[in-house]
N, C-alpha and C positions, 0 to 999 in steps of 0.2 A: 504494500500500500504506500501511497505516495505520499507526501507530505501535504495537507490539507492548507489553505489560506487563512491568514489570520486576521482578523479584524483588532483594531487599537479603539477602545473606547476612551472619549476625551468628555470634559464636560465644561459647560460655559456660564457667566452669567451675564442676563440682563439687568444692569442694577438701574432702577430707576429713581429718581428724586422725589419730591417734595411738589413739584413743577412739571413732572413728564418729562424732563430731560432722559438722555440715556449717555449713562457712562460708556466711551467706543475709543478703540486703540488704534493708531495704526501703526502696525504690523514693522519690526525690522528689518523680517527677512525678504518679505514681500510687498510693503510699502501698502497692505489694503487694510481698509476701516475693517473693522471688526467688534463684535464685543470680546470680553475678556476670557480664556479659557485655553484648553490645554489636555494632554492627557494624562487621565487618573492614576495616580501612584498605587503601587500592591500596597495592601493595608489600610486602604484609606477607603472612608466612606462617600458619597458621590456627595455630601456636602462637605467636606473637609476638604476634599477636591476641588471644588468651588472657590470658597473662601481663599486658597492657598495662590493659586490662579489668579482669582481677581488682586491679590495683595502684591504676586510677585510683579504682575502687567501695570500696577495701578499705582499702589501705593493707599488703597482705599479698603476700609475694613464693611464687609457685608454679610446681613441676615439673609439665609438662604431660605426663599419660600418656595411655592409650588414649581412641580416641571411643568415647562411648558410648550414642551415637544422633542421629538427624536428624531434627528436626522441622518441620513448615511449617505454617506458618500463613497460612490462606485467606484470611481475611478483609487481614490486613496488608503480605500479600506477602512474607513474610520467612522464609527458609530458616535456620533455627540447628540447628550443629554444636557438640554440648556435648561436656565431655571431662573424665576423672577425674582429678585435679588432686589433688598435697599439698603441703602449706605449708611452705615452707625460708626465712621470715623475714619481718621487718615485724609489726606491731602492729595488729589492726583499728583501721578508725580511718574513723567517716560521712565522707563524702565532698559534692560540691555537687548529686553522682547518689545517693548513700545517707543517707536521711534516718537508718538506722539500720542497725550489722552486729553480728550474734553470730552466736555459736554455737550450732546449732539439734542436736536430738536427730533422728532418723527421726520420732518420733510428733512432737516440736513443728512438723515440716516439713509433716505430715501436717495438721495444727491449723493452719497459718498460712497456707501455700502455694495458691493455687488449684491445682487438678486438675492445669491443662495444664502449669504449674509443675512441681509438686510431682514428677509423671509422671519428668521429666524427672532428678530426685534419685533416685528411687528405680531408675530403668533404669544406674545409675552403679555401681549394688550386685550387677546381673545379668553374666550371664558372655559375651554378647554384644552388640554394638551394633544397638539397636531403632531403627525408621523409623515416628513418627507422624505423622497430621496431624491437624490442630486451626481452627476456627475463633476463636480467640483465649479460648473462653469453654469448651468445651466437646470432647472430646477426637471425633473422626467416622472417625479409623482409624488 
């Protein structure tokens, strides 16, 4: 038997304000808006994961509430569980992973964010947890 493919589960947060702002990084290595997140270390629980993510991208400390969707991505093999998050402390503040972090509006999110991104912010706003998949570019269900 051959060796089977592995999927990396990662997990992200939407942390939002006071305001509907949305805390969004953009990316080091890739220069894209994104929210904060990462994948899950052995031992840890998918909110410890969260919290750990959003602190090391950000600099911002966050309550981890509902998921609020599961997205996979084809082409990368990466399973991400995002979850709607708000901020109880810390400072944004770029990181060696976030070339930059503000504070985005829904429409700047919309402007900056690609698709499969973006998707992802905006299902944080819906009143259940959505299941996409994506092939990294382009949103297929």
């Amino acid at each position: 038997m051959g060796t089977a493919p592995k999927y990396s589960v990662s997990v992200a947060g939407v942390v939002v304000d006071d305001s509907d702002r949305i805390l969004a990084v953009e990316r080091m290595d890739n220069g894209r808006w994104e929210a904060p997140g990462g994948i899950l270390e052995l031992g840890e629980t998918l909110a410890e994961g969260v919290r750990r993510e959003v602190a090391e991208e950000t600099g911002v400390h966050v309550e981890v509430g509902r998921m609020t969707g599961v997205y996979q991505n084809l082409t990368l093999g990466v399973v991400a569980l995002v979850f709607r998050c708000r901020p109880i402390g810390g400072v944004p503040t770029p990181s060696e992973e976030s070339r930059r972090v503000e504070w985005l509006t829904l429409d700047e999110v919309r402007e900056r964010m690609p698709d499969v991104f973006a998707i992802r912010v905006l299902d944080a706003f819906g009143d259940s947890a959505r299941h996409r998949v994506h092939d990294g570019v382009s949103l297929i269900g």
